[in-house]
C-alpha positions as CSV (number, residue, x, y, z in Angstrom):
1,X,46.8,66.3,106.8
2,X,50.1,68.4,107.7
3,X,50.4,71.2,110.0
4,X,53.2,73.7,110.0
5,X,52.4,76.9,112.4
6,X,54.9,79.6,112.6
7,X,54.4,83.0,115.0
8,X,54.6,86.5,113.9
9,X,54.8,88.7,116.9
10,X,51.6,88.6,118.5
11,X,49.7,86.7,115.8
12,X,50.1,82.6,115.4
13,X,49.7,81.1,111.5
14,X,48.6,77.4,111.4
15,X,49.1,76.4,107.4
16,X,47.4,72.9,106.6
17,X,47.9,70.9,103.7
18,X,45.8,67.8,102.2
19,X,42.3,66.8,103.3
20,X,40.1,67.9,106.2
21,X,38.0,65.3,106.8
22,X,38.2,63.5,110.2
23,X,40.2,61.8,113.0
24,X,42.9,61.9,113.8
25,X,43.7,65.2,111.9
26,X,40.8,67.3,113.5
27,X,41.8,66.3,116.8
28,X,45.8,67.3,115.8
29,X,44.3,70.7,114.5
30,X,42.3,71.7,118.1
31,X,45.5,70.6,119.9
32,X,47.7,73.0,117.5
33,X,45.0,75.9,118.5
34,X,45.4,74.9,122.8
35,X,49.7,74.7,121.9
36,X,49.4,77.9,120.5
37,X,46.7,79.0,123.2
38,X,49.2,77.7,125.5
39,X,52.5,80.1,124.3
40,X,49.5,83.1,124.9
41,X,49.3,83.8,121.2
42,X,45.3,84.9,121.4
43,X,45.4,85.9,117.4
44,X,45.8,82.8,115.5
45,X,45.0,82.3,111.3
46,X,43.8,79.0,109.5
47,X,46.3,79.1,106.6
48,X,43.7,77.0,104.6
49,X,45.7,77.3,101.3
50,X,46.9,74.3,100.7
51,X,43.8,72.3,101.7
52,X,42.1,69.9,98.8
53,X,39.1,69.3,100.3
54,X,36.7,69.4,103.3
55,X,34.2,67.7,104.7
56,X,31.2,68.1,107.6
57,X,33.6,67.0,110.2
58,X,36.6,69.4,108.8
59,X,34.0,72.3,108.9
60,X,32.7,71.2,112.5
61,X,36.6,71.7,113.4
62,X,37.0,74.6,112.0
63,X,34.4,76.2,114.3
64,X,35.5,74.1,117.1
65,X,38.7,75.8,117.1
66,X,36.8,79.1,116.1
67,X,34.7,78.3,119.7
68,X,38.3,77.6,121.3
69,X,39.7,81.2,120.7
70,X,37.0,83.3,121.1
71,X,35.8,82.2,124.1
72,X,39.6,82.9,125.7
73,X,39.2,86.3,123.6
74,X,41.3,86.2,121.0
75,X,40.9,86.5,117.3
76,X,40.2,83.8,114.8
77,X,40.1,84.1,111.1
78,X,41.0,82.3,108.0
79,X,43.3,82.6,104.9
80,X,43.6,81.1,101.6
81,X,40.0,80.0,101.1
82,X,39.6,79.0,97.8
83,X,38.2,76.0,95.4
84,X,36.4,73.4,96.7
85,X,37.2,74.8,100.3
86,X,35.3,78.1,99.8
87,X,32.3,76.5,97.8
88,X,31.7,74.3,101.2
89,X,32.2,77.4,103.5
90,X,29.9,79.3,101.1
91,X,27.4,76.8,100.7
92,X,26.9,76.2,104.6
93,X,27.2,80.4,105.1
94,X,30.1,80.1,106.7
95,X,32.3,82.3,104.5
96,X,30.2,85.2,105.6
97,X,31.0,84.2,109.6
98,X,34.4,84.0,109.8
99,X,37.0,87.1,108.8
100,X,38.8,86.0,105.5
101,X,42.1,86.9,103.8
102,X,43.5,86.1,100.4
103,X,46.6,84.8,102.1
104,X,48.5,84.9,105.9
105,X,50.4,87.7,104.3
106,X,47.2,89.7,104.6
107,X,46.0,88.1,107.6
108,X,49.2,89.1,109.7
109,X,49.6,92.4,108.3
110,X,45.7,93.0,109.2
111,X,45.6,91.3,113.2
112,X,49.2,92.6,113.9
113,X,48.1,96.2,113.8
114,X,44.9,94.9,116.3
């Protein structure tokens, strides 16, 4: 798994690329989400676009770093579900919890005018 994150204004982007399946790359994920936390960036987007594939634990960190923002207030949502990704989120009902963009494009344009 690779992580690139990247701030617009007020509103944190975290793209991930590869496989989100387990340690050490679920732990790397929560600690970009606390880094981020850290700069006060409280609107932050899972760029999930170039992700292959997902797995229980992936999911579980997903909404551990879903549990991580809200709880300091701050907004959470998701961009560039698609394939194998989306048929996971849809088939545990996630798709219909989190907010969802095509791409961070959207995303950025949508949270910046929060």
């Amino acid at each position: 798994m690779k992580f690139k994150d990247k701030t617009y204004g007020d509103v944190g982007v975290i793209t991930l690329k590869g496989k989100l399946m387990g340690r050490p790359e679920t732990d790397e994920l929560h600690d970009e989400i606390k880094a981020m936390q850290g700069a006060k960036i409280q609107k932050i987007v899972l760029d999930l676009e170039g992700v292959q594939w997902i797995n229980s634990v992936g999911v579980g960190a997903i909404m551990r770093c879903y549990a991580s923002v809200k709880n300091s207030d701050g907004t959470f949502a998701l961009a560039g579900v698609a394939g194998k990704v989306s048929s996971i989120l849809v088939i545990t009902q996630l798709s219909n919890f989190f907010k969802t963009y095509v791409d961070s494009k959207e995303a950025i344009a949508d949270l910046k005018s929060d």
